[in-house]
DSSP file (Angstrom, degrees, kcal/mol; ACC not computed):
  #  RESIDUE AA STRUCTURE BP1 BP2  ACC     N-H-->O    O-->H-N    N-H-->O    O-->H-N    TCO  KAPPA ALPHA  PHI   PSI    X-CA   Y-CA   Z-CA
    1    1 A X              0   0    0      0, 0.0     2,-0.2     0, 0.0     3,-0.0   0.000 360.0 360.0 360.0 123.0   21.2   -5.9   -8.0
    2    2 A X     >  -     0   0    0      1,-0.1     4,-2.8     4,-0.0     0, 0.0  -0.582 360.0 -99.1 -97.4 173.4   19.6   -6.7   -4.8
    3    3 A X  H  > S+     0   0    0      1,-0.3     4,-2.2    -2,-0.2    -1,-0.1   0.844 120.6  53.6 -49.9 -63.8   16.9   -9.4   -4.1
    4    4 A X  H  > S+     0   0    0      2,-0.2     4,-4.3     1,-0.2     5,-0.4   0.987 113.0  37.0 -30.8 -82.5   14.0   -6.7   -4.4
    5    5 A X  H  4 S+     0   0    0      1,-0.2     4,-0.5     2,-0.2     5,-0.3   0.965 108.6  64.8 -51.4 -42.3   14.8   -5.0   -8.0
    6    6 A X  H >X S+     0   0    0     -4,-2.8     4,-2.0     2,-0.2     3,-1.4   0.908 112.5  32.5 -23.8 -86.8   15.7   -8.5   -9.0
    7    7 A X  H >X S+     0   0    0     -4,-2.2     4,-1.8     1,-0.3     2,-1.0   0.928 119.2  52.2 -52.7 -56.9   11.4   -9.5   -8.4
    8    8 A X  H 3< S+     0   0    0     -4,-4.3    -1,-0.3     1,-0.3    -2,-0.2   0.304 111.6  49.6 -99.0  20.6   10.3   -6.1   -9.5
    9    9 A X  H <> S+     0   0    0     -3,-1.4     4,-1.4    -2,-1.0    -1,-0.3   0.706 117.5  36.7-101.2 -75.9   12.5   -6.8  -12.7
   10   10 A X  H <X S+     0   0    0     -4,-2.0     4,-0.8    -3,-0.6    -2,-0.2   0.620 116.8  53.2 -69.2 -31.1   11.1  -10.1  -13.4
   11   11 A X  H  < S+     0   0    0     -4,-1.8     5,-0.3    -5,-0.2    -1,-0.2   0.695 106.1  53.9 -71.3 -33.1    7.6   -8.9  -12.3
   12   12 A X  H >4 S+     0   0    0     -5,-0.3     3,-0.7    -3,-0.2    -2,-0.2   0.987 113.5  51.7 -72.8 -68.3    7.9   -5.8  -14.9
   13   13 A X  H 3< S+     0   0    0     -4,-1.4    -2,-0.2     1,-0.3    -3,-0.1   0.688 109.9  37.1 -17.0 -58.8    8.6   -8.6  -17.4
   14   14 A X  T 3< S-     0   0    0     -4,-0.8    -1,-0.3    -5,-0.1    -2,-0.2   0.629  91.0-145.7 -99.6 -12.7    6.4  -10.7  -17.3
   15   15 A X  S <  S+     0   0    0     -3,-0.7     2,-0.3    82,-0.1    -3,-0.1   0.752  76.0  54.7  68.9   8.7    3.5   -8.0  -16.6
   16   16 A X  S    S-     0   0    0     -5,-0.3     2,-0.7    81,-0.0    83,-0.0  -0.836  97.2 -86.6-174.2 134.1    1.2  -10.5  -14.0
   17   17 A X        -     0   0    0     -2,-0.3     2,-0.1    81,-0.1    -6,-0.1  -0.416  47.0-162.8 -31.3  86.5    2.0  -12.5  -10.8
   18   18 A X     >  -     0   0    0     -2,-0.7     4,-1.2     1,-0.1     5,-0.1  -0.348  31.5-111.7 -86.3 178.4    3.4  -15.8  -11.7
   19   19 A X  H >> S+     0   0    0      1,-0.2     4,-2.9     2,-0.2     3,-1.6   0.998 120.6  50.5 -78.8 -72.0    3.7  -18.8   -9.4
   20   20 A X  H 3> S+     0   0    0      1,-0.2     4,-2.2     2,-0.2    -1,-0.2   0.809 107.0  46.4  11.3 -83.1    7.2  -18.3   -9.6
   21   21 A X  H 3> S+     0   0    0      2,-0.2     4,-1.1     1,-0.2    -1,-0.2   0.761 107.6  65.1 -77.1  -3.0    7.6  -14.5   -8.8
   22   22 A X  H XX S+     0   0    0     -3,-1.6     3,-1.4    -4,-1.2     4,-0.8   0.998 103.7  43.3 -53.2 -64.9    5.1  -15.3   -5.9
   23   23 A X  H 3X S+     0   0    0     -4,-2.9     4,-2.1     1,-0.3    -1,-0.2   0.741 116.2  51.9 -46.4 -30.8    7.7  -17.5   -4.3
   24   24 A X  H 3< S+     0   0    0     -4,-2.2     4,-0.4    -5,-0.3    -1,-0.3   0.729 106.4  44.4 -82.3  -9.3   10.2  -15.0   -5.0
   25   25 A X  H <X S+     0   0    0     -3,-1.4     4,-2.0    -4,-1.1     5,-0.3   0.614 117.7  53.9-106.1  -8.6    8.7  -12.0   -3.6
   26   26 A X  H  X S+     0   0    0     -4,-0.8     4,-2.5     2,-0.2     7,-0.2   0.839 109.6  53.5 -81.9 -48.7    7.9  -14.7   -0.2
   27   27 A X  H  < S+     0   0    0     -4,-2.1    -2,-0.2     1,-0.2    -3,-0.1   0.703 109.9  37.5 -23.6 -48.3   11.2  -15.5   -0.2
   28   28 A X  H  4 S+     0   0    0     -4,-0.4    -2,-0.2     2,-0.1    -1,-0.2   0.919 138.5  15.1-100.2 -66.4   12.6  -12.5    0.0
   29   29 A X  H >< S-     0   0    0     -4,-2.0     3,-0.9     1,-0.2    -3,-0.2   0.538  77.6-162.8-121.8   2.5    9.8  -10.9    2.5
   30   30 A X  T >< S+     0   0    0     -4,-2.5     3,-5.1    -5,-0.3     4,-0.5  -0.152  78.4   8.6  54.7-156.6    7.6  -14.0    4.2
   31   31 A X  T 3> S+     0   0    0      1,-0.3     4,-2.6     2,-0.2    -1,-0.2   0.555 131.6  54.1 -10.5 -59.0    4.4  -12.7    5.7
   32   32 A X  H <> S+     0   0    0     -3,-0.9     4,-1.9     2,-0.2    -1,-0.3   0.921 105.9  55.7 -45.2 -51.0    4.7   -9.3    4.3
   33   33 A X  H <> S+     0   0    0     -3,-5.1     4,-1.9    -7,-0.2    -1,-0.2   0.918 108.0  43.8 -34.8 -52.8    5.1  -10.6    1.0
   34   34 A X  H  > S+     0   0    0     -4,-0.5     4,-1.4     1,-0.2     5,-0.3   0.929 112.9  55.2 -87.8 -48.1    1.9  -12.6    0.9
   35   35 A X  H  X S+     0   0    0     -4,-2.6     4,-0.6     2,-0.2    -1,-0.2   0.766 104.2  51.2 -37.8 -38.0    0.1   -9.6    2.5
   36   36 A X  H >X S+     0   0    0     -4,-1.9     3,-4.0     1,-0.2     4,-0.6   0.879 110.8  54.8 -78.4 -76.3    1.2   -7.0   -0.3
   37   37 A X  H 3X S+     0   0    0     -4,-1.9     4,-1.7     1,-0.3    -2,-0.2   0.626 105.4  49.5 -23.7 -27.9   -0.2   -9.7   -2.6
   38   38 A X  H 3X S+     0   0    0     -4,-1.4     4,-1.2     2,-0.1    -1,-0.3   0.768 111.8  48.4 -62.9 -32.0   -3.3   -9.8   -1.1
   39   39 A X  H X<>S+     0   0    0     -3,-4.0     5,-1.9    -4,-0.6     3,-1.8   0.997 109.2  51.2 -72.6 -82.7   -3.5   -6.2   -1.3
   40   40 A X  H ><5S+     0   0    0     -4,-0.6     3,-2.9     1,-0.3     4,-0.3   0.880 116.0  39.1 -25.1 -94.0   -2.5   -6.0   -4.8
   41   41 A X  H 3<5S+     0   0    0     -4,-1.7    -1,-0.3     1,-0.2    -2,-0.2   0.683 110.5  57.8 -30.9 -27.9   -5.4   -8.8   -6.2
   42   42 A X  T <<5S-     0   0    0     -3,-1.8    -1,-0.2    -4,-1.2    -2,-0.2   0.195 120.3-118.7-119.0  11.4   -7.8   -7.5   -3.9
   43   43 A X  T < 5 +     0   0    0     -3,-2.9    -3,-0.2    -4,-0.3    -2,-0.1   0.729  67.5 140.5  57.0  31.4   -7.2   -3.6   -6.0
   44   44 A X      < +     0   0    0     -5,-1.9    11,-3.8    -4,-0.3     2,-0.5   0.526  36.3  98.8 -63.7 -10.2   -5.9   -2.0   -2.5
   45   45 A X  E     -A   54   0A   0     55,-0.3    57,-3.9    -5,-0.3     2,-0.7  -0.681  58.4-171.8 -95.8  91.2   -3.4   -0.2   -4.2
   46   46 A X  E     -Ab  53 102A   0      7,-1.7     7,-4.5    -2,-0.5     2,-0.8  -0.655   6.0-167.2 -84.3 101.1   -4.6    3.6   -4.8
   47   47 A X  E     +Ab  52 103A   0     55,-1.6    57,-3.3    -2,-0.7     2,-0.2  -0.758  21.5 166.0 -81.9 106.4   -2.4    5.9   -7.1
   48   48 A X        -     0   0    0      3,-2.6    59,-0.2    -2,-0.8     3,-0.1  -0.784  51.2 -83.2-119.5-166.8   -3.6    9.9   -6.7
   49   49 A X  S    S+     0   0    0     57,-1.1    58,-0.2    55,-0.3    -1,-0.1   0.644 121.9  22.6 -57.4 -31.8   -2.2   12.9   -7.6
   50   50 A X  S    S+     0   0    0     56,-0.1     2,-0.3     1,-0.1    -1,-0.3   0.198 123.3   5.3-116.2  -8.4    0.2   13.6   -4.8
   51   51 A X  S    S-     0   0    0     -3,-0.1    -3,-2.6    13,-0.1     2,-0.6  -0.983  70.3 -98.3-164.0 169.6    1.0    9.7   -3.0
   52   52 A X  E     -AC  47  63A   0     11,-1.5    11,-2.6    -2,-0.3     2,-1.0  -0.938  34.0-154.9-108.6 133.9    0.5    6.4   -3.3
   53   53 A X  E     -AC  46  62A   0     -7,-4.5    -7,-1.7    -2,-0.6     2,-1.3  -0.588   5.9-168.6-108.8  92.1   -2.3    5.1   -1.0
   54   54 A X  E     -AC  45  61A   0      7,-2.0     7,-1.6    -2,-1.0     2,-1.2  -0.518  21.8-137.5 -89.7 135.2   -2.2    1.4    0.1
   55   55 A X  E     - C   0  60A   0    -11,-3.8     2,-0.2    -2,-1.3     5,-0.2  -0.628  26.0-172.5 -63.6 106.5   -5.6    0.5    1.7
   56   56 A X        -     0   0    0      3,-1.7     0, 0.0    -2,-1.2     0, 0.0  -0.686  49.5-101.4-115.2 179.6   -5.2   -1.8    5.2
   57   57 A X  S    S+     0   0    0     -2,-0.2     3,-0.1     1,-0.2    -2,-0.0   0.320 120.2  28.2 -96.2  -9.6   -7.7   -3.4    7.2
   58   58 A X  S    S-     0   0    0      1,-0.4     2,-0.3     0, 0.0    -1,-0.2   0.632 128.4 -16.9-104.8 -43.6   -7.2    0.1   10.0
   59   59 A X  S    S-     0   0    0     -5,-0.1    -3,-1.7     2,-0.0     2,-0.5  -0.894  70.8 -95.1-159.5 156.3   -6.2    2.7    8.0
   60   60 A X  E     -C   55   0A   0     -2,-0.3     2,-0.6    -5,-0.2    -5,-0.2  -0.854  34.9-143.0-105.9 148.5   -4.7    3.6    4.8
   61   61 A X  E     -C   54   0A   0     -7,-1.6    -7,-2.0    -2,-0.5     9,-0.0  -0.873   3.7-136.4-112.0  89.7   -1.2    4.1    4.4
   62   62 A X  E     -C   53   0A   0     -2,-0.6     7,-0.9    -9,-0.2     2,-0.5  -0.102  15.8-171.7 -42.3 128.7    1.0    6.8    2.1
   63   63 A X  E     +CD  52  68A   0    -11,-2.6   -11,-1.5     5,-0.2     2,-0.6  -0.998  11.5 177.8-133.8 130.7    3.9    5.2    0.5
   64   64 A X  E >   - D   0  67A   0      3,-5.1     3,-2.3    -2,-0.5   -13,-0.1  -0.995  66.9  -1.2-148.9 110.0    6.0    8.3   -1.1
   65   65 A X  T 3  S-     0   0    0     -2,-0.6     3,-0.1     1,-0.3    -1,-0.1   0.419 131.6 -53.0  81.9  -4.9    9.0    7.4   -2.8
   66   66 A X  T 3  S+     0   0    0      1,-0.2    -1,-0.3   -14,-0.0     2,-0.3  -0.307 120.1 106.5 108.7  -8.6    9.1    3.9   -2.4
   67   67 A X  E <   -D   64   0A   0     -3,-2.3    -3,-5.1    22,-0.1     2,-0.3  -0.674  54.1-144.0-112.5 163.2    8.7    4.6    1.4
   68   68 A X  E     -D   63   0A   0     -2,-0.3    -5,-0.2    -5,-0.2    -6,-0.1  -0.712  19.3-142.8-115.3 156.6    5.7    4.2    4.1
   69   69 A X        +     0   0    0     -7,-0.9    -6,-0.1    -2,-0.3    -1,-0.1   0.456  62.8 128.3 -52.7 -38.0    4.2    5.9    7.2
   70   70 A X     >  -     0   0    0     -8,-0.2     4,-1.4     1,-0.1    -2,-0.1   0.412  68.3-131.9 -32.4 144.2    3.5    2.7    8.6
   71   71 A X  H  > S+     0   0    0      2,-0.2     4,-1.5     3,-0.2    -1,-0.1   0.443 108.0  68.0 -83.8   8.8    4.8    2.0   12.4
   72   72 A X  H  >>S+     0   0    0      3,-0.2     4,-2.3     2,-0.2     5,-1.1   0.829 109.5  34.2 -92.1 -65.7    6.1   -1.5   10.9
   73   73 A X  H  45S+     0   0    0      1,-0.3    -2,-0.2     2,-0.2     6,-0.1   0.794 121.6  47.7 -93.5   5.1    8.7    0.7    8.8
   74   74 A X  H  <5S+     0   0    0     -4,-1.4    -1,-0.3     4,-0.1    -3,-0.2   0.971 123.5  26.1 -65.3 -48.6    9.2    3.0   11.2
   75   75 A X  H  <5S+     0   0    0     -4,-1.5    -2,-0.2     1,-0.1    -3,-0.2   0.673 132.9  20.6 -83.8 -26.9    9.7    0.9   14.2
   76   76 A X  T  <5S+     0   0    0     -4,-2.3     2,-0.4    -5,-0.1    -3,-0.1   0.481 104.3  74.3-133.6   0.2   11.1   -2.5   13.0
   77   77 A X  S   <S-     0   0    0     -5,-1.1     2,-1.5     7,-0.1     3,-0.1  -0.866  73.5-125.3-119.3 144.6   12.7   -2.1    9.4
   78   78 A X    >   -     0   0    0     -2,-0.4     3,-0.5     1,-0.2     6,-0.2  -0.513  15.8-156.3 -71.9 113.4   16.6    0.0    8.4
   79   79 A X  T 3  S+     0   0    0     -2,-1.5    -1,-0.2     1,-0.2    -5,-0.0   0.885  93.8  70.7 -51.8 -39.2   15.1    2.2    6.1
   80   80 A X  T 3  S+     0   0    0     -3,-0.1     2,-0.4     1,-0.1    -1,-0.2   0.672  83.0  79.0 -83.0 -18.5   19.0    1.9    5.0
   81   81 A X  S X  S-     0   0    0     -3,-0.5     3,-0.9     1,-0.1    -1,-0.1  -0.892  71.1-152.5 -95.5 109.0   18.4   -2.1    3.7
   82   82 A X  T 3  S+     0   0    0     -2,-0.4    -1,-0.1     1,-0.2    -2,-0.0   0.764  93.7  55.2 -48.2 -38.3   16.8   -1.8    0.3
   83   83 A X  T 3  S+     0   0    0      1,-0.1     2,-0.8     2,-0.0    -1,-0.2   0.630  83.3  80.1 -52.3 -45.0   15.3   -5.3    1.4
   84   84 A X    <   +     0   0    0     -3,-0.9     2,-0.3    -6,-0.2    -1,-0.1  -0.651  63.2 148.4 -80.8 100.0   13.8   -4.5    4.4
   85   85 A X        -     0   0    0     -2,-0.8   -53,-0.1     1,-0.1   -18,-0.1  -0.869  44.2-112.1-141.9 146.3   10.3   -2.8    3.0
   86   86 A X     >  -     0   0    0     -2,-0.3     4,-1.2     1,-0.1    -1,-0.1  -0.206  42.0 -98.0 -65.8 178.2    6.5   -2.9    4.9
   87   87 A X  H  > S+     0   0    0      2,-0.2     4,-1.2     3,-0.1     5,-0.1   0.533 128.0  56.3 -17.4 -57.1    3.9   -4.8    3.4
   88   88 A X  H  > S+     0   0    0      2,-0.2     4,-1.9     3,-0.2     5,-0.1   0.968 104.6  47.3 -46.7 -64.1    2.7   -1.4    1.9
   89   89 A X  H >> S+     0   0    0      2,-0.2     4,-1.0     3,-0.1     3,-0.7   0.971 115.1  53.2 -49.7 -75.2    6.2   -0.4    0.1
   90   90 A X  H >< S+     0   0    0     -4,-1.2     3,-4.1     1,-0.3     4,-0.3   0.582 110.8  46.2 -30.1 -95.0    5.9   -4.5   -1.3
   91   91 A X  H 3X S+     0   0    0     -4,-1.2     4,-1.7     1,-0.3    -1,-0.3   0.402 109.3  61.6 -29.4 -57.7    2.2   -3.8   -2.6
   92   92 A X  H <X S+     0   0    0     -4,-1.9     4,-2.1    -3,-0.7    -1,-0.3   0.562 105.4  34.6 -30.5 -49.3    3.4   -1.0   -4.0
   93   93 A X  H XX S+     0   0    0     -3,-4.1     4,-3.8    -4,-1.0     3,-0.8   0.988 112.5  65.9 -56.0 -67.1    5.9   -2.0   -6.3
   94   94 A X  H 3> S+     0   0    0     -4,-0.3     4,-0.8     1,-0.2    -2,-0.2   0.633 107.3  40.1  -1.9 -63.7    3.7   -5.1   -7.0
   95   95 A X  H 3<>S+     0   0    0     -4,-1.7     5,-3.4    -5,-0.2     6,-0.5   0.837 117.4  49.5 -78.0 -47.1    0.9   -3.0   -8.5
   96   96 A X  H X<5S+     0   0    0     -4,-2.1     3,-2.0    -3,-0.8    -2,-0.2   0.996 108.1  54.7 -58.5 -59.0    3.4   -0.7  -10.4
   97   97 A X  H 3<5S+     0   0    0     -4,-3.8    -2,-0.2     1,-0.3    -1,-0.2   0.812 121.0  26.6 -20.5 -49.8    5.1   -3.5  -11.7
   98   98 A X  T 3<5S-     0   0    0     -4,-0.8    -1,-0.3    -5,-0.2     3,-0.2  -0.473 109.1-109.6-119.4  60.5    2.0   -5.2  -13.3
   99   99 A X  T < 5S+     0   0    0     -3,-2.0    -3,-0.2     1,-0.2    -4,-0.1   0.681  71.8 140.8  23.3  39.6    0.0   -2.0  -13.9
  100  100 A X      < +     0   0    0     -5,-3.4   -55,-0.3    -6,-0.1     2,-0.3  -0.037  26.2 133.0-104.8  35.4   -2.6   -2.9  -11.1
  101  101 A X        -     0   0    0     -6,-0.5     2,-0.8    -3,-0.2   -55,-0.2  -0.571  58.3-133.5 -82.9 155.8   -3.2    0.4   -9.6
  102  102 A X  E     -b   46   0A   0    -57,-3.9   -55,-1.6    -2,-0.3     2,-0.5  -0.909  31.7-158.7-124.4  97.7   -6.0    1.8   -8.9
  103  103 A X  E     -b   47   0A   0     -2,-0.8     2,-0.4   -57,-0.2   -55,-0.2  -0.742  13.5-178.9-107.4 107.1   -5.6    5.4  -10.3
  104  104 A X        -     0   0    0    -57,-3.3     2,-1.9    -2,-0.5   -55,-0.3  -0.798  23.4-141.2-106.2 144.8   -7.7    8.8   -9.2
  105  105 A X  S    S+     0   0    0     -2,-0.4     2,-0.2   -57,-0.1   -57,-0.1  -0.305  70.2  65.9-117.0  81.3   -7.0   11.7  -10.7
  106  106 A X  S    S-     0   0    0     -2,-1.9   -57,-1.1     4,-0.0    -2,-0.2  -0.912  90.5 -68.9-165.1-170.7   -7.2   14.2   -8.1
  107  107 A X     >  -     0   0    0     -2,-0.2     4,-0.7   -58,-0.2    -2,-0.0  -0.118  28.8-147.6 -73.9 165.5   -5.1   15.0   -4.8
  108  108 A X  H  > S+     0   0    0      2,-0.2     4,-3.4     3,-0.1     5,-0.2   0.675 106.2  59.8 -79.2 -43.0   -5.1   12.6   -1.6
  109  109 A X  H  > S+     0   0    0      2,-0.2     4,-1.6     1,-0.2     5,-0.1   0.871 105.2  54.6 -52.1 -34.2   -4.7   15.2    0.7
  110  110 A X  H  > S+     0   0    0      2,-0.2     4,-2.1     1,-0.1     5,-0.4   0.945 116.4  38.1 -53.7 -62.3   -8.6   16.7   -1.1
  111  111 A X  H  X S+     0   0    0     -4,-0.7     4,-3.8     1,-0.2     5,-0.2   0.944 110.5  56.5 -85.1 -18.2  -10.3   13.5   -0.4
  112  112 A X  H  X S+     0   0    0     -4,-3.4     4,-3.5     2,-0.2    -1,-0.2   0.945 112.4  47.4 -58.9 -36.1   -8.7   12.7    3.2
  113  113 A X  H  X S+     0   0    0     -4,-1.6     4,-1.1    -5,-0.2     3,-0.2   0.966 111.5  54.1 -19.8 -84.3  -10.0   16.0    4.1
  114  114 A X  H  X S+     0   0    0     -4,-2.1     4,-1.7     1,-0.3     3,-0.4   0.758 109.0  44.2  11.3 -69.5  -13.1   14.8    2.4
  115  115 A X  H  X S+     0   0    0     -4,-3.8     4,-4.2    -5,-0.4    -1,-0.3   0.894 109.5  52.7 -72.7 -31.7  -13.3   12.0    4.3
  116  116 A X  H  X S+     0   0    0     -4,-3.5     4,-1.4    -5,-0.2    -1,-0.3   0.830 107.4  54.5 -63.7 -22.4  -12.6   13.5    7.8
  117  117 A X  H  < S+     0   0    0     -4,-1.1    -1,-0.2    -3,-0.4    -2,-0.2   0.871 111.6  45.3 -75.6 -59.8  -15.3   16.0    7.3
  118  118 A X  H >X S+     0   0    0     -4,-1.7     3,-2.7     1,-0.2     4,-1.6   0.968 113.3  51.2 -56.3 -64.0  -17.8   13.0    6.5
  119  119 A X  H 3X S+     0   0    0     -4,-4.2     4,-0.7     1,-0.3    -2,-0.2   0.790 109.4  45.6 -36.0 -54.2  -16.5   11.0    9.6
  120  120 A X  H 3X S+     0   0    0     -4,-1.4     4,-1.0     2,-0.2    -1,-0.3   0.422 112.4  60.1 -85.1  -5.3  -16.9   14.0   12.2
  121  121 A X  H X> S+     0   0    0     -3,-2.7     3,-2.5     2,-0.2     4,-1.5   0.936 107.1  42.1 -97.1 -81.4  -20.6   14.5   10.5
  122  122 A X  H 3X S+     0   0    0     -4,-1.6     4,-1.4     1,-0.4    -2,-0.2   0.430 109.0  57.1 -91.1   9.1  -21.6   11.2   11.3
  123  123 A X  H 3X S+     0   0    0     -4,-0.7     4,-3.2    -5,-0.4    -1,-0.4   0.905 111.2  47.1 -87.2 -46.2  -20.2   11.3   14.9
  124  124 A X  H <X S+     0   0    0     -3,-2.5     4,-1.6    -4,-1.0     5,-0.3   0.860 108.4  53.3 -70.2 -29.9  -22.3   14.3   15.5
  125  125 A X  H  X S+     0   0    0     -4,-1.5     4,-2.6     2,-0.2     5,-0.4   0.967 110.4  45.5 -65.3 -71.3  -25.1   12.7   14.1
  126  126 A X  H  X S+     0   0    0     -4,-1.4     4,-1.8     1,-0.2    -2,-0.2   0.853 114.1  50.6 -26.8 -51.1  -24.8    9.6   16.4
  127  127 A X  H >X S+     0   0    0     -4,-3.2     4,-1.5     1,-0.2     3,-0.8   0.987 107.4  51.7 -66.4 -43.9  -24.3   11.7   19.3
  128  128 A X  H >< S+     0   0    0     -4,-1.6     3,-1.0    -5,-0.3    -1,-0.2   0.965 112.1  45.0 -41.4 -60.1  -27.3   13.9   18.6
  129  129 A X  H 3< S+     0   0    0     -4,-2.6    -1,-0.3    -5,-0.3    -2,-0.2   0.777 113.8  50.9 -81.6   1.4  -29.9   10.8   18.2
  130  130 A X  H << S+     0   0    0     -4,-1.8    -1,-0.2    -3,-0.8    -2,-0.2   0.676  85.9 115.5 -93.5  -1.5  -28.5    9.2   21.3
  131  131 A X    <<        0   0    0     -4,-1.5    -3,-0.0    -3,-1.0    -4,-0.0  -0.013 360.0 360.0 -28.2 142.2  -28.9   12.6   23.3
  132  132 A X              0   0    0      0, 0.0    -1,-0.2     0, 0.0    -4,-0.1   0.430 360.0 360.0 -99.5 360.0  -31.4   12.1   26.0
């Protein structure tokens, strides 16, 4: 059993972030750890129909399968070391673990649309009233 499933074991168990599995899940991932926690308490962790969506502080981030998009586990973790996980994969578990998900029930792909749609609105709008 490695270090991970070990915490997300004990975390399943006990159903809430104890003082305890804090230290263990810091242990295991330092900074990243304490980041997914943040994440987690703070309800950043978005279940839809097609991904899991963690919310960060640029962008939100797909975590599909236990793995992220992220350029942290693209560029700087082995995908091949169960251990080695983003700040995104961590929350992830985190939230499944203690049922802290934030759950929509429709697709992600629907409401990023959505949201791009909105975005490009309100750039045209800006540009329009700053038009000379």
């Amino acid at each position: 059993m490695t270090a991970v499933e070990e915490w997300v074991a004990r975390l399943a168990d006990a159903g809430e972030l104890t003082p305890d599995l804090v230290t263990a899940i810091v242990d295991v991932h330092g900074d990243r750890g304490r980041r997914a926690i943040e994440a987690v308490g703070e309800s950043r962790v978005k279940g839809y129909r097609d991904f899991m969506v963690v919310v960060g502080y640029k962008d939100e981030y797909i975590v599909e399968d236990g793995q992220c998009d992220c350029a942290d586990a693209e560029y700087n973790l082995d995908r091949d070391d169960p251990e080695q996980l983003c700040w995104h994969a961590i929350a992830v578990r985190i939230a499944d673990a203690i049922d802290a998900i934030d759950h929509h029930d429709m697709w992600y792909s629907d409401v990023r649309d959505f949201l791009e749609i909105l975005f490009l609105r309100r750039v045209d709008s800006l540009r329009s009233s700053t038009a000379p």
